[in-house]
VMD Tcl script that builds the backbone (N, CA, C; Angstrom):
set m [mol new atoms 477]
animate dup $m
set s [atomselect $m all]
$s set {name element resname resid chain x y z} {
  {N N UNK 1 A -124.091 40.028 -123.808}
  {CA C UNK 1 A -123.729 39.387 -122.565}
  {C C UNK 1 A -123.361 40.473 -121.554}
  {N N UNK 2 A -124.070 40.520 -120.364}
  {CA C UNK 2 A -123.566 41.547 -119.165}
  {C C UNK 2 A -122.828 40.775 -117.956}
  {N N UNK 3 A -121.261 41.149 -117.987}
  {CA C UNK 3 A -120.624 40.041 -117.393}
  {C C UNK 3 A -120.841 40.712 -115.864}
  {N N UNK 4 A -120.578 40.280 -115.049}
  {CA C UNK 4 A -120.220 40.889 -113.803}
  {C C UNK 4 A -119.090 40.585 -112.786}
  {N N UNK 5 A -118.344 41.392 -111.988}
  {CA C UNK 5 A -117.114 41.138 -110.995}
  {C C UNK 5 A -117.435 40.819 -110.184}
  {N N UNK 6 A -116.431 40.080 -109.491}
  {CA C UNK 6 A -116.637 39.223 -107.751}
  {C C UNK 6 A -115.108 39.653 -107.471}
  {N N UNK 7 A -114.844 39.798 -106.228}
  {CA C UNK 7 A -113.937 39.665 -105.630}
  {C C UNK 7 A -113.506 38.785 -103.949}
  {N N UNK 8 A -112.533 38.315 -104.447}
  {CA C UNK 8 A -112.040 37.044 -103.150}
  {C C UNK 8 A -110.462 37.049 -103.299}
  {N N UNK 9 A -110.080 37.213 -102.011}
  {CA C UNK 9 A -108.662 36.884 -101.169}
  {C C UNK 9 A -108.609 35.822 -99.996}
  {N N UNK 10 A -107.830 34.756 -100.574}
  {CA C UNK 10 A -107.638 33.611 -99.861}
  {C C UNK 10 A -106.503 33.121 -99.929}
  {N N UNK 11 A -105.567 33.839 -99.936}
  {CA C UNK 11 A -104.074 34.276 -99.557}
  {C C UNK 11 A -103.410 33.715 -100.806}
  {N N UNK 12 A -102.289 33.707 -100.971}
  {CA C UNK 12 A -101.255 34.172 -102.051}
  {C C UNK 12 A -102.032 34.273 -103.461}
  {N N UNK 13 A -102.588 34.966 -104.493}
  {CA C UNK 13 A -103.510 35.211 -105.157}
  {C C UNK 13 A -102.837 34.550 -106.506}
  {N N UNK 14 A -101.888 34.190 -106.487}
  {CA C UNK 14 A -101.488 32.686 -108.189}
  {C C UNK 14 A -102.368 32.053 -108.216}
  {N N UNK 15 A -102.618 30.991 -106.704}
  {CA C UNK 15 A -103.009 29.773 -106.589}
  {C C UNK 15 A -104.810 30.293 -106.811}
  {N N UNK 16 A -104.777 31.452 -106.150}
  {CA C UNK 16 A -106.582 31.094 -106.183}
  {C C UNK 16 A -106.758 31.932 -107.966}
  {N N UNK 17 A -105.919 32.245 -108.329}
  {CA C UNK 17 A -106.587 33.058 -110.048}
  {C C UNK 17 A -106.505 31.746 -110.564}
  {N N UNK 18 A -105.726 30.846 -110.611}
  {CA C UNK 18 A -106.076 30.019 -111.432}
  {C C UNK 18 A -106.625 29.252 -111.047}
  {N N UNK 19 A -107.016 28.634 -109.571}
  {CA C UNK 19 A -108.456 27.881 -109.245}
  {C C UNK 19 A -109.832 28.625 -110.016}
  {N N UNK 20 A -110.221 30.128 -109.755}
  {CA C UNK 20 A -110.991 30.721 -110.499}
  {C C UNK 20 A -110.998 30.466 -111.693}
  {N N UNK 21 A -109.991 30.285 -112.646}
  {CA C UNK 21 A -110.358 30.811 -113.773}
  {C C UNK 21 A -110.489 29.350 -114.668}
  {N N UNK 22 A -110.820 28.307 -113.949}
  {CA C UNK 22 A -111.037 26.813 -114.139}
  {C C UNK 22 A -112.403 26.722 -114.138}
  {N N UNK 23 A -113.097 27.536 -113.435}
  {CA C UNK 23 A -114.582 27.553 -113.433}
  {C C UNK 23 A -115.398 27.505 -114.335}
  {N N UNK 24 A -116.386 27.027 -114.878}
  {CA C UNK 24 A -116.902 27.368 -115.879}
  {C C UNK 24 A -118.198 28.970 -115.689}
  {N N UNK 25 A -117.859 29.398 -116.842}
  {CA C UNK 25 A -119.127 30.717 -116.726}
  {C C UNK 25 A -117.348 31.741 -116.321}
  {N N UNK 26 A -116.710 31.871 -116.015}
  {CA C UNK 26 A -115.430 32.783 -115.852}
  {C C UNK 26 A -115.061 32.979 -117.113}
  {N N UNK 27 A -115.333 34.420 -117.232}
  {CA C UNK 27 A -114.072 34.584 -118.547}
  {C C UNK 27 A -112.662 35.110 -118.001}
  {N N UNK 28 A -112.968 36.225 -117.484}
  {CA C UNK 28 A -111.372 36.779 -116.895}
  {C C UNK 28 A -111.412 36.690 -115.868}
  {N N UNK 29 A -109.941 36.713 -115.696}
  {CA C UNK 29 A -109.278 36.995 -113.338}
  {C C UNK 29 A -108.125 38.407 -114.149}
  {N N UNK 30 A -107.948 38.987 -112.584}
  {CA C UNK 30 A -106.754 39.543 -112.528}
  {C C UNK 30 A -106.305 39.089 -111.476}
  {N N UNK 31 A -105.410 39.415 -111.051}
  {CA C UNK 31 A -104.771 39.834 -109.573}
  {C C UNK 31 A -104.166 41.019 -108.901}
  {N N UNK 32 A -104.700 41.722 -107.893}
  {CA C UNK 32 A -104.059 42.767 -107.782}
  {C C UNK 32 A -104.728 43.029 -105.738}
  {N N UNK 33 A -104.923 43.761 -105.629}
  {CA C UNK 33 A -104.776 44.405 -104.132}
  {C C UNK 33 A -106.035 45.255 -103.808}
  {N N UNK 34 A -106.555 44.716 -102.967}
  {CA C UNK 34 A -108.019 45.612 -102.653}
  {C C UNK 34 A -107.932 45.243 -100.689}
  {N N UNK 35 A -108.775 46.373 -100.500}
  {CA C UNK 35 A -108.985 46.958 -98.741}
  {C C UNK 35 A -108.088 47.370 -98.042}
  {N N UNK 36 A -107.009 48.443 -99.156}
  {CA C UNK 36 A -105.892 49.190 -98.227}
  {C C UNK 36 A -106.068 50.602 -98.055}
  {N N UNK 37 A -105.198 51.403 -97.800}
  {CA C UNK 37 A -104.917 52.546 -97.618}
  {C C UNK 37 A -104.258 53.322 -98.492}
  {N N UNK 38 A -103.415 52.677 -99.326}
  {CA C UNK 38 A -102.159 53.527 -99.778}
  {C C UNK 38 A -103.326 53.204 -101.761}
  {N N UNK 39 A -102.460 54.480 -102.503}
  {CA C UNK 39 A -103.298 54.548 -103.450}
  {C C UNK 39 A -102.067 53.485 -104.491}
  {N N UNK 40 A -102.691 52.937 -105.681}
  {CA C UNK 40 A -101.683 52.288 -106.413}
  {C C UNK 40 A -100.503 51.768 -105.420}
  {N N UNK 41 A -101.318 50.877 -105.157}
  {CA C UNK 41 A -99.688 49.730 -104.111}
  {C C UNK 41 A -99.204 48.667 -104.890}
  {N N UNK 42 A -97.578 48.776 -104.550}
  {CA C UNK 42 A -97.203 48.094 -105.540}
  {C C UNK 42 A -96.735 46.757 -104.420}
  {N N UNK 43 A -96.561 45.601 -105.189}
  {CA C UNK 43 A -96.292 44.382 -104.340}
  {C C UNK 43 A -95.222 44.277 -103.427}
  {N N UNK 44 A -94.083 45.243 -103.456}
  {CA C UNK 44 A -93.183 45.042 -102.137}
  {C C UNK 44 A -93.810 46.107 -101.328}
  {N N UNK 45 A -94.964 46.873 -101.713}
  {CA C UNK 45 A -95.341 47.981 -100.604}
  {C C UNK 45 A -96.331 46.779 -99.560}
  {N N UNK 46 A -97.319 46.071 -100.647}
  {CA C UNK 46 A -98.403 45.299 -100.318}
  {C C UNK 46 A -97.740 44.154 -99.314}
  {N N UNK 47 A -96.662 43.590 -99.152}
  {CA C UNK 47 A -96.012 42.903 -98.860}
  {C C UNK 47 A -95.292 42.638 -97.362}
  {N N UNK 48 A -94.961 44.406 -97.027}
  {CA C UNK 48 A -94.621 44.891 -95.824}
  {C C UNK 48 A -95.803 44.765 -94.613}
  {N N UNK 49 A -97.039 44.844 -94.975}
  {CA C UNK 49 A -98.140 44.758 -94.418}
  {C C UNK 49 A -99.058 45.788 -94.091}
  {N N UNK 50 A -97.999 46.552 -94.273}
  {CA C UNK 50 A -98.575 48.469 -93.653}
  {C C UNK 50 A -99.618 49.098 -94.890}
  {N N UNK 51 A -99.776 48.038 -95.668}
  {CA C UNK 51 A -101.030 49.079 -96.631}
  {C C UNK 51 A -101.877 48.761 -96.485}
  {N N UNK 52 A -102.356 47.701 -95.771}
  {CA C UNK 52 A -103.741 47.480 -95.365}
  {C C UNK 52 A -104.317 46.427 -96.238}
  {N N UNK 53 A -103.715 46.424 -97.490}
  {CA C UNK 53 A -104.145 45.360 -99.164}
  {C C UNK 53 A -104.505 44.064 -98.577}
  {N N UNK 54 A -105.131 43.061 -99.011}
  {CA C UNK 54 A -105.255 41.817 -99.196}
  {C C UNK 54 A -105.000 41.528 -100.907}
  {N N UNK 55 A -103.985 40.137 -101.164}
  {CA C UNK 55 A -103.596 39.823 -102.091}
  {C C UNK 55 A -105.149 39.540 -102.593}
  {N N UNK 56 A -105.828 40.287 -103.894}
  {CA C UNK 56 A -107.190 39.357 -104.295}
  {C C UNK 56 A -107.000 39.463 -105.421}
  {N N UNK 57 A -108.009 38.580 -105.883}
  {CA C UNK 57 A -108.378 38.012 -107.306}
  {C C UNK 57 A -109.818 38.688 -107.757}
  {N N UNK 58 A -109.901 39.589 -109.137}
  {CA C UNK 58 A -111.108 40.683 -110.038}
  {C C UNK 58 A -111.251 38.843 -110.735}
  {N N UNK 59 A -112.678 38.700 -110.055}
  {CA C UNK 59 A -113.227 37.475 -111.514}
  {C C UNK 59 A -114.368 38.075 -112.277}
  {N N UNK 60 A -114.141 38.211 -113.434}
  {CA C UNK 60 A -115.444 38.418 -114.356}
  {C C UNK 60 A -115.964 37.332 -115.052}
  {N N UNK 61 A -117.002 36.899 -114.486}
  {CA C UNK 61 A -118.221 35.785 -114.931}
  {C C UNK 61 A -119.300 36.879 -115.545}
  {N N UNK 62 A -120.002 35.876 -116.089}
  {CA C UNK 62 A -121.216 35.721 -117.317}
  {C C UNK 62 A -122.463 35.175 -115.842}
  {N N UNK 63 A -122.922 36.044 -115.522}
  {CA C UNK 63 A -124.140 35.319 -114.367}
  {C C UNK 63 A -125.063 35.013 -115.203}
  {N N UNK 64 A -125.116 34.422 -116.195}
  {CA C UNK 64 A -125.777 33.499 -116.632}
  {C C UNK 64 A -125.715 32.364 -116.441}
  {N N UNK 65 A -123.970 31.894 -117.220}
  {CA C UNK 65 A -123.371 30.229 -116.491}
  {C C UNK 65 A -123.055 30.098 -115.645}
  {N N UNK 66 A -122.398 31.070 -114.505}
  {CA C UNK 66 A -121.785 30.640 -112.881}
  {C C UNK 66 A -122.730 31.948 -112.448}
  {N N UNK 67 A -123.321 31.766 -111.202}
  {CA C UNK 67 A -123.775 32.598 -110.107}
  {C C UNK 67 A -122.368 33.269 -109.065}
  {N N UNK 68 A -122.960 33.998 -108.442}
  {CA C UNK 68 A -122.005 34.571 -107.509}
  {C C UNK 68 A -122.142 33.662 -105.979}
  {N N UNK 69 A -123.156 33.151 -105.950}
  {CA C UNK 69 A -123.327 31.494 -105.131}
  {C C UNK 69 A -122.365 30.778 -105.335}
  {N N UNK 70 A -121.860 30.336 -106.570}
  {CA C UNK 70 A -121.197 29.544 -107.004}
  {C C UNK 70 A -119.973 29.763 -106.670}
  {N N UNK 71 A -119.688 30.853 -107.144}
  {CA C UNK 71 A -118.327 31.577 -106.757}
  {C C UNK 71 A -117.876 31.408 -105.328}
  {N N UNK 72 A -118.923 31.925 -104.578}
  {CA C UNK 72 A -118.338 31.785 -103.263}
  {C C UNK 72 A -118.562 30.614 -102.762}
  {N N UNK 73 A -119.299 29.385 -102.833}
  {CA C UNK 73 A -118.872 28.161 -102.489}
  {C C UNK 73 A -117.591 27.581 -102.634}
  {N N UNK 74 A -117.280 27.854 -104.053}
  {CA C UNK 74 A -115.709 27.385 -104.762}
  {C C UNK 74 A -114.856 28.259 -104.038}
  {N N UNK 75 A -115.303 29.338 -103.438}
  {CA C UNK 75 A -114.025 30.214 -102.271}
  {C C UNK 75 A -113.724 29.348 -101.328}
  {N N UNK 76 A -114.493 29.167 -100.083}
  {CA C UNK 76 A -114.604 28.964 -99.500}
  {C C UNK 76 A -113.421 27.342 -99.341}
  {N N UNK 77 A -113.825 26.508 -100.835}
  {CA C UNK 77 A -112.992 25.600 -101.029}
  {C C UNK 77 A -111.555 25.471 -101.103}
  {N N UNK 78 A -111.014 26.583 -101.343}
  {CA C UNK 78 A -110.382 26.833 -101.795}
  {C C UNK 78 A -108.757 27.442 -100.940}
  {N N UNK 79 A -109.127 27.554 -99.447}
  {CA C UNK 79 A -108.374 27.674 -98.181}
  {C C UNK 79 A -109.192 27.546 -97.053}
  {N N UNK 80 A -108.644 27.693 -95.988}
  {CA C UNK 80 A -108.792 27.640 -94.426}
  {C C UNK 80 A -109.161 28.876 -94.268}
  {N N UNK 81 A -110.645 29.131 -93.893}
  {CA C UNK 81 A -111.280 30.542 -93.670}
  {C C UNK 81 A -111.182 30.936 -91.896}
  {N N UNK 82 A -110.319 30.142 -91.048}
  {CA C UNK 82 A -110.224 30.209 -89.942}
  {C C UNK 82 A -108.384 30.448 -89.421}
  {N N UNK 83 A -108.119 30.537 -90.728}
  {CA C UNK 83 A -106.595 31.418 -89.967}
  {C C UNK 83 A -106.377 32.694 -90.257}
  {N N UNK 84 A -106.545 33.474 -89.290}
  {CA C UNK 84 A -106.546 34.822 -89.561}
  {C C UNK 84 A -105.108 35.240 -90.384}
  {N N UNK 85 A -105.086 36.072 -90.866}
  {CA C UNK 85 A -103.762 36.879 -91.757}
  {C C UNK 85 A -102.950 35.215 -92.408}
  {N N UNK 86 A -103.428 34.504 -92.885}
  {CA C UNK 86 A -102.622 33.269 -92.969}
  {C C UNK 86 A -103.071 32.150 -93.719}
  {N N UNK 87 A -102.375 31.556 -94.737}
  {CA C UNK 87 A -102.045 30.500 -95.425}
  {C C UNK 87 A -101.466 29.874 -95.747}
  {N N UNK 88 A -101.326 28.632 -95.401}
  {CA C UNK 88 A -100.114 27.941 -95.548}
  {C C UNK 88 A -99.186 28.632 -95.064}
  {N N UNK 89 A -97.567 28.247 -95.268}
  {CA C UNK 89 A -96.579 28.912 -95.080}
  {C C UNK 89 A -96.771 30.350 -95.460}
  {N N UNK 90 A -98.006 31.305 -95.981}
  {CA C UNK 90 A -97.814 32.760 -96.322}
  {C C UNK 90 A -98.237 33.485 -94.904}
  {N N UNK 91 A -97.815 34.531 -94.651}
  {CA C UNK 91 A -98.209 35.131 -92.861}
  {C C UNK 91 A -98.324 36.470 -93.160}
  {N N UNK 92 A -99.105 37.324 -92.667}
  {CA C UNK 92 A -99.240 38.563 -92.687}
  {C C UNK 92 A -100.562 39.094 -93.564}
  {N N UNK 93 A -101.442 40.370 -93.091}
  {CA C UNK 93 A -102.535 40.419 -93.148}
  {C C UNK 93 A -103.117 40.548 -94.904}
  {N N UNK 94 A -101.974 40.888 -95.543}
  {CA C UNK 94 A -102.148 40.640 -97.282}
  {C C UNK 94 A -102.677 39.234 -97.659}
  {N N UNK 95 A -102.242 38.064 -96.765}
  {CA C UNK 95 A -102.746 36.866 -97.246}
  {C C UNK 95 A -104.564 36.215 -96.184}
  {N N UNK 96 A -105.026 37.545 -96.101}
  {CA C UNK 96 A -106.012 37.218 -94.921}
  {C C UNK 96 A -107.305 36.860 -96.117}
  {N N UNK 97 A -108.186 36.141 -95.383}
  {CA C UNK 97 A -109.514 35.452 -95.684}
  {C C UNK 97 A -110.347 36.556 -96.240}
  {N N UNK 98 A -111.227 36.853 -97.423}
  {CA C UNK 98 A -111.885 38.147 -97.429}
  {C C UNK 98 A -113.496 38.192 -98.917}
  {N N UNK 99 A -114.014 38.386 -98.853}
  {CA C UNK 99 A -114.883 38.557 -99.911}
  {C C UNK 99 A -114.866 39.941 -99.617}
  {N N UNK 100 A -115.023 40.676 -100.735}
  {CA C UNK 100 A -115.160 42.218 -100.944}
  {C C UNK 100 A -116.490 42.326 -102.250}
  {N N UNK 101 A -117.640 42.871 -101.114}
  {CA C UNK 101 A -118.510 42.581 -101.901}
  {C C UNK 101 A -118.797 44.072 -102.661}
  {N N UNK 102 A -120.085 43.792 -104.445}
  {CA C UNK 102 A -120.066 44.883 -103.900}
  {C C UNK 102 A -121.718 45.240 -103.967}
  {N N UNK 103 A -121.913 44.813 -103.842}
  {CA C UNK 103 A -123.858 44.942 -103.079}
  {C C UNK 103 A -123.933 44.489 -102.557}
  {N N UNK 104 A -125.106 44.848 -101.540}
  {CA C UNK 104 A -125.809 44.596 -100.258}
  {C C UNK 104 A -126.355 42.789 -100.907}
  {N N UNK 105 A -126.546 42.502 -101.491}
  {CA C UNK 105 A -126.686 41.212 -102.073}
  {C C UNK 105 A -125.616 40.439 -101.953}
  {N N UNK 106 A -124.682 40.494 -102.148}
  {CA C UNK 106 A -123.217 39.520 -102.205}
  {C C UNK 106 A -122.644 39.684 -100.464}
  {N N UNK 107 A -123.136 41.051 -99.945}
  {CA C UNK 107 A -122.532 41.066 -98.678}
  {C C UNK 107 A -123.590 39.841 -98.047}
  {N N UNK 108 A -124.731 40.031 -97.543}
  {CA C UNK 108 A -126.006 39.378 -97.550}
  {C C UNK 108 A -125.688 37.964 -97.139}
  {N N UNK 109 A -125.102 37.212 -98.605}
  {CA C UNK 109 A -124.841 36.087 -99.070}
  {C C UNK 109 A -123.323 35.583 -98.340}
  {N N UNK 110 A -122.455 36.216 -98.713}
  {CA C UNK 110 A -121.227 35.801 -97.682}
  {C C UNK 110 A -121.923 35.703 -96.336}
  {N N UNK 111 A -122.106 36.519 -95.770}
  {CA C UNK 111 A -122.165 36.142 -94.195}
  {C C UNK 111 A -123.076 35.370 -93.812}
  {N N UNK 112 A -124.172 35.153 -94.747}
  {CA C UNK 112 A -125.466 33.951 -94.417}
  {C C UNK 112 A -124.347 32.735 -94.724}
  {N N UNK 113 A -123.182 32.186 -95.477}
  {CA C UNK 113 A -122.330 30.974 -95.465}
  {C C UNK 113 A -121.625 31.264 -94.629}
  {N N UNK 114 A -120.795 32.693 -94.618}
  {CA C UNK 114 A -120.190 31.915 -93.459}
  {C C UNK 114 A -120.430 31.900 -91.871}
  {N N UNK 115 A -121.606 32.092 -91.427}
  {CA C UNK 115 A -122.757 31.834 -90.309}
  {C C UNK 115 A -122.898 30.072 -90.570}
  {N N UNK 116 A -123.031 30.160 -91.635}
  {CA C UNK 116 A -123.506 28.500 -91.942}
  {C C UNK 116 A -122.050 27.558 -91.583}
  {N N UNK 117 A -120.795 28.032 -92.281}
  {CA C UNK 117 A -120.173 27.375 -92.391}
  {C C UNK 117 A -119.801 27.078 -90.411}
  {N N UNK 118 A -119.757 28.306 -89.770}
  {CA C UNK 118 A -119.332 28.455 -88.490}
  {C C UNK 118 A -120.222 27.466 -87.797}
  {N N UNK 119 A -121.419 27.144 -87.896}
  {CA C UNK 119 A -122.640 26.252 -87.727}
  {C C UNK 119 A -122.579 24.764 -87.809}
  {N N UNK 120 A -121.731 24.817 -88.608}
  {CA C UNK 120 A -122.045 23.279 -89.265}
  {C C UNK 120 A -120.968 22.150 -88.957}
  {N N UNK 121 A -120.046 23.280 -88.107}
  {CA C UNK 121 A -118.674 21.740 -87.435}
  {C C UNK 121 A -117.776 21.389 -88.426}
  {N N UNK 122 A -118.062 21.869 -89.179}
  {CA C UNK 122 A -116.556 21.761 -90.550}
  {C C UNK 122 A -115.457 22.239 -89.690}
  {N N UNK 123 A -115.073 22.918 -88.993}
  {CA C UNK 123 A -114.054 23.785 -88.651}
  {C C UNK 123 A -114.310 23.922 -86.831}
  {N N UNK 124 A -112.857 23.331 -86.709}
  {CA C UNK 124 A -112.725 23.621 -84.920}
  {C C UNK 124 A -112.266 25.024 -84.701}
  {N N UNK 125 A -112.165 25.613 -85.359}
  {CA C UNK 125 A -111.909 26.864 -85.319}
  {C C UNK 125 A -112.792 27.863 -85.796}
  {N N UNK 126 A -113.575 29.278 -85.531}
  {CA C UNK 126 A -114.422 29.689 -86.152}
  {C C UNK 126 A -113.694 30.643 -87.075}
  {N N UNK 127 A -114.902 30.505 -88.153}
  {CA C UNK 127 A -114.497 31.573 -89.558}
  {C C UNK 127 A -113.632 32.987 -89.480}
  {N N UNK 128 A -112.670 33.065 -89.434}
  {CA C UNK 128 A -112.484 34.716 -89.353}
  {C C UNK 128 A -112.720 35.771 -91.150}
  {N N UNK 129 A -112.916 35.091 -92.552}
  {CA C UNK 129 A -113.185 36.204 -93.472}
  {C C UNK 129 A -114.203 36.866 -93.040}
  {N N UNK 130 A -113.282 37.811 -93.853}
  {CA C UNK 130 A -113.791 39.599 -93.982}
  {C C UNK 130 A -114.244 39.668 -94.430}
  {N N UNK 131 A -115.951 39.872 -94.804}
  {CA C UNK 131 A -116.603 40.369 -95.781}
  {C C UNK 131 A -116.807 42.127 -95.383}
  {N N UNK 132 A -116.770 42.416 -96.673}
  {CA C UNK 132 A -116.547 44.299 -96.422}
  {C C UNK 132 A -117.203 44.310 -98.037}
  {N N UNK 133 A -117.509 45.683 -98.530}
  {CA C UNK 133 A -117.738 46.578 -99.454}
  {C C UNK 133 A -116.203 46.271 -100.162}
  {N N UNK 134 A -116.874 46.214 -101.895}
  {CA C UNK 134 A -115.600 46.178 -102.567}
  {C C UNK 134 A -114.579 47.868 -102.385}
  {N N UNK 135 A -113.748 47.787 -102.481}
  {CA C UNK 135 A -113.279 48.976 -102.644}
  {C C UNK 135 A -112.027 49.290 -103.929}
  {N N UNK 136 A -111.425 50.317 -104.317}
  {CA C UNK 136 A -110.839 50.203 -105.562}
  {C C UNK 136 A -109.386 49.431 -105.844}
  {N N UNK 137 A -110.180 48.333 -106.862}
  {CA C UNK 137 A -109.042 47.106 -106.918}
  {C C UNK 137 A -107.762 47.563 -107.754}
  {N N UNK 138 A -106.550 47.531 -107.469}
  {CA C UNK 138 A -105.341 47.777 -107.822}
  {C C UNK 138 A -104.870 46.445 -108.289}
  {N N UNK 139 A -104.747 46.753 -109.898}
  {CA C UNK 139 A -104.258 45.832 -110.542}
  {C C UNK 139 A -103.259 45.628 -110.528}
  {N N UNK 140 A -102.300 44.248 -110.127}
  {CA C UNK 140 A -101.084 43.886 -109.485}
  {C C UNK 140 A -100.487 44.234 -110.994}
  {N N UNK 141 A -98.712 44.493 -110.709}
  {CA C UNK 141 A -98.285 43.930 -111.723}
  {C C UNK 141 A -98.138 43.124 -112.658}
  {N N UNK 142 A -97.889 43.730 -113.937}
  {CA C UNK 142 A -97.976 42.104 -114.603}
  {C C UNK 142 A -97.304 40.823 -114.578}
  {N N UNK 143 A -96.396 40.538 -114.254}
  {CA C UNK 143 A -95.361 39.590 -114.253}
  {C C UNK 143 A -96.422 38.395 -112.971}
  {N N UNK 144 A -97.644 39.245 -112.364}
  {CA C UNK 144 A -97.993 38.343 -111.305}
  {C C UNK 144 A -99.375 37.967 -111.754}
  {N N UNK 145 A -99.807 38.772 -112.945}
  {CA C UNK 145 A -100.920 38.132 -113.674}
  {C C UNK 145 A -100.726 36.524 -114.243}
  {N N UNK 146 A -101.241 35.326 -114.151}
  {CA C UNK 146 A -101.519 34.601 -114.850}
  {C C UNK 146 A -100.345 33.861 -114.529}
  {N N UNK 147 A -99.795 34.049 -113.553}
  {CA C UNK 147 A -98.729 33.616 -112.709}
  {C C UNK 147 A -98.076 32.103 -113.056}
  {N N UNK 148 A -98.589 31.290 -112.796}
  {CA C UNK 148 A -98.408 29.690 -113.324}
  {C C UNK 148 A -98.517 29.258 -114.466}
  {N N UNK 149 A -99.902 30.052 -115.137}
  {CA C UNK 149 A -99.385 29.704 -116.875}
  {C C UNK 149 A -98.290 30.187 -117.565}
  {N N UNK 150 A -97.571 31.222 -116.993}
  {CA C UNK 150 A -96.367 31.680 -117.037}
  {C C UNK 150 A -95.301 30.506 -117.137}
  {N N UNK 151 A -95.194 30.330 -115.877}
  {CA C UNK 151 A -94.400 29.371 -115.554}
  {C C UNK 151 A -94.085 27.955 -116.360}
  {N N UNK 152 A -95.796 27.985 -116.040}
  {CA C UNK 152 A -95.437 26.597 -117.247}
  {C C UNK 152 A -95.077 26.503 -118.468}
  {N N UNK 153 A -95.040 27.835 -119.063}
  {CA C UNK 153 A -94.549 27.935 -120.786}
  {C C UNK 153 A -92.966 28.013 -120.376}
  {N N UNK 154 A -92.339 28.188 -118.986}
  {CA C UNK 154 A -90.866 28.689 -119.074}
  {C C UNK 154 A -90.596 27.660 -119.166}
  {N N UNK 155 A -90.891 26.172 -117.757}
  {CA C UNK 155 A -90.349 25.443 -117.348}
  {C C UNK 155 A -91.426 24.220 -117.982}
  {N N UNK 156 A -92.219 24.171 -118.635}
  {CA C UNK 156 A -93.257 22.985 -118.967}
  {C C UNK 156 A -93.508 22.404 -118.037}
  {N N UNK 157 A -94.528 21.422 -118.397}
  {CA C UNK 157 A -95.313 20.698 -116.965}
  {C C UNK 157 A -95.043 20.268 -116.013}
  {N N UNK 158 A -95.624 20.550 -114.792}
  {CA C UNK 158 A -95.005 19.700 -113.711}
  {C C UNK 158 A -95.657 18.465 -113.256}
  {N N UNK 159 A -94.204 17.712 -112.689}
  {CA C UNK 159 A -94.172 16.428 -112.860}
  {C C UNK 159 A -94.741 15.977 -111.115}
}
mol reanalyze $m
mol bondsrecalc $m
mol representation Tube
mol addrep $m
């Protein structure tokens, strides 16, 4: 099996690793920090705003069972690609809209959707993600890996 990585930031990166990792054809997520400046950033550096990071999610799929099509449709689902630096109650440019591709193929493909998506009247507002070149993903701490299944073994299900 030759798995391959995708990367997507669609602000606070709990909520979207475990939307990802619901997918079928996903074997792993991480979470950690890609398109900054500073080398190994750690989450109160990433946090301040000054490193440039977007909170993202490393998915490794099997492009056999999920495409990288796939992937980024289910992004796209997955927040408001028209608030710049912003989600929900999260603010500042770590929680900004982003595919980080890393071939001319995946770049290609983001911006042919979101051309489409800007096209198609879904949104009174136009698209602001970033599609850019992946660059080197900094694996968050652990305590922020796997974030909610965490949780739920502390505190059990929520009601």
């Amino acid at each position: 099996m030759s798995l391959k990585k995708a990367y997507f930031a669609a602000g606070c990166f709990w909520g979207v690793e475990e939307a990802f990792r619901k997918v079928p054809g996903v074997v792993e997520t991480a979470v950690g920090y890609m398109g900054g400046t500073v080398d190994r950033p750690t989450y109160g550096q990433v946090c301040t705003g000054k490193t440039g990071h977007a909170e993202t999610v490393e998915v490794i799929y099997d492009p056999e069972k999920v495409t990288f099509a796939d992937l980024l449709r289910h992004f796209w689902t997955l927040h408001d690609p028209t608030t710049p630096d912003r989600q929900g109650p999260d603010v500042g440019s770590q929680y900004r809209s982003a595919v980080f591709s890393t071939d001319e193929g995946e770049r290609d493909l983001a911006l042919a959707e979101k051309e489409e998506l800007d096209r198609s009247g879904k949104y009174r507002r136009p698209v602001v993600t970033e599609i850019s070149p992946a660059s080197r993903f900094w694996r968050a701490e652990e305590y922020h890996q796997r974030y909610f299944e965490k949780m739920r073994r502390r505190v059990g299900p929520v009601r």
